[in-house]
N, C-alpha and C positions, 0 to 999 in steps of 0.2 A: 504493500500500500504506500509506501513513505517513497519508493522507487518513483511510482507513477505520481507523486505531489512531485517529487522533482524533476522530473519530464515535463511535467505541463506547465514547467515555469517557461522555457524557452518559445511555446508557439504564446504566451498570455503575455509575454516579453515583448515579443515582436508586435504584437497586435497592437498591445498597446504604444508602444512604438509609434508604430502609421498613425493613429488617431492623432496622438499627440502634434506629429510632423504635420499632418493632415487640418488638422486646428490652429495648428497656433505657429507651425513652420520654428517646433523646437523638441527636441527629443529629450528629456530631463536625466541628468548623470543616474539617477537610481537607477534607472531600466538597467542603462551599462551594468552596473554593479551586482543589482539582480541577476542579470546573465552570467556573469563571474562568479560571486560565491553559487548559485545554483549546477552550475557546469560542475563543480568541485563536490557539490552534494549528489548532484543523478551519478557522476562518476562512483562516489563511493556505496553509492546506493546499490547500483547496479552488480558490486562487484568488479567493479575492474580495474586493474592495475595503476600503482601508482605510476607505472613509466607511461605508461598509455595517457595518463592523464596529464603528466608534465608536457608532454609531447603535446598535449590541443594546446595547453595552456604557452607551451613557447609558438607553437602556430598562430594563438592569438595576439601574443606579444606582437611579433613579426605583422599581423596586418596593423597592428594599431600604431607600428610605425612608418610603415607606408602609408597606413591611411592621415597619417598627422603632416606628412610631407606633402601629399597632396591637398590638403589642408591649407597647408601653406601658402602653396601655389593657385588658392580660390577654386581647386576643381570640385570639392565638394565640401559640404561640412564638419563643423568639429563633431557633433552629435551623429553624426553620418559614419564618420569615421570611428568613433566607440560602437557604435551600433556591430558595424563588420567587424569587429575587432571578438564583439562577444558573440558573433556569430558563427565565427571561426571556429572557434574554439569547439563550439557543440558541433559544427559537421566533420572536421576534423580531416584528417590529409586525404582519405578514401573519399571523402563526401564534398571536398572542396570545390573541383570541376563542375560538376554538377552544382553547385550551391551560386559559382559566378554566373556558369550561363544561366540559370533559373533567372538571378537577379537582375543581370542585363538586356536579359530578351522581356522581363514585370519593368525595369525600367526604359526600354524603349517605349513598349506599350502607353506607360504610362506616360510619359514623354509627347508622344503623340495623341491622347486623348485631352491632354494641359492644352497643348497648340491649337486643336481644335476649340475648345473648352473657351479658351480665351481670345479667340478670334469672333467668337459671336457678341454679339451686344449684354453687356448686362441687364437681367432683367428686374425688375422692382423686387421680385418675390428674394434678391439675395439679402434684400435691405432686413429680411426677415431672419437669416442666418447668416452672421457677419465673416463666418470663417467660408463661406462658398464668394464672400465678397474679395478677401484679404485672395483668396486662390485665382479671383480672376483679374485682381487688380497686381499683385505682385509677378508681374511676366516674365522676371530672371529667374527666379525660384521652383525649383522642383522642390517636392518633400517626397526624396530619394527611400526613406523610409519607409515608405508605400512597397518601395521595389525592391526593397533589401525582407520584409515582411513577406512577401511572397516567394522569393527563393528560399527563406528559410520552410517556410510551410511546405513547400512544393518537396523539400529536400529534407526534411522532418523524420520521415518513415525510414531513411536509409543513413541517417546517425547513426556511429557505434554504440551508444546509449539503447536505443530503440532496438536495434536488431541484437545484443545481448539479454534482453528483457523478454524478448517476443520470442528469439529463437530464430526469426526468420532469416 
């Protein structure tokens, strides 16, 4: 039972994630952290190795510092960048390919339905939901977290967490 609380931290993570980014265009350090100490909890939960588990945890180190250089460089967010960073970690070297293209093909998607989105006129009813306003008025901004949210989901079931737990 304690296996499956710490499993379900990572897709209730993410989710929450996207809303967040999707609201207010900010991903708050807890989620990060949540993803961090819960990866260390599913891991031990699950039974598995502590070499197994240094290993996400230095894979996740490694994106959070790529992702901070890119950062840097205005290509994406800080919160963006903690986001994949604890993302890493729970898909792990086997689940990583799969965890980018998931995310890049949710943020094209997503990417192109913004363009569309904000190419149409505002209409009175967003005066009604100020975060559908801030999505159509703010035109530089993705909330990348939308798309990092769906590669992890997509990419979920084939975690080593998951398929130790399940058998599959």
């Amino acid at each position: 039972m304690i296996a499956l609380l710490t499993l379900a931290a990572f897709p209730a993570a993410l989710i929450i994630a996207a809303a967040h980014d999707l609201y207010e265009f900010k991903i708050p350090n807890w989620i990060s952290i949540l993803l961090a100490t819960s990866y260390f909890a599913a891991g031990l939960a699950t039974g598995t190795s502590l070499s197994v588990i240094f290993e996400g945890a230095m894979l996740g180190a490694g994106a959070l510092v790529i992702g901070f250089i890119l950062f840097a460089r205005n290509v994406i967010g800080g919160g963006d960048a903690k986001l994949l960073a604890g993302s890493v970690m729970w898909v792990g070297y086997t689940g990583l390919g799969l965890f980018l293209v998931n995310t890049a093909l949710a943020g094209a998607m997503l990417a192109a339905l913004l363009m569309l989105f904000r190419k149409a006129p505002a209409f009175p009813m967003y005066a009604q939901a100020p975060w559908l306003l801030r999505l159509h008025q703010r035109t530089q901004d993705v909330p990348y977290a939308v798309a990092i949210c769906a590669g992890g989901l997509l990419t979920f079931q084939d975690t080593l967490f998951v398929q130790r737990l399940f058998g599959a």
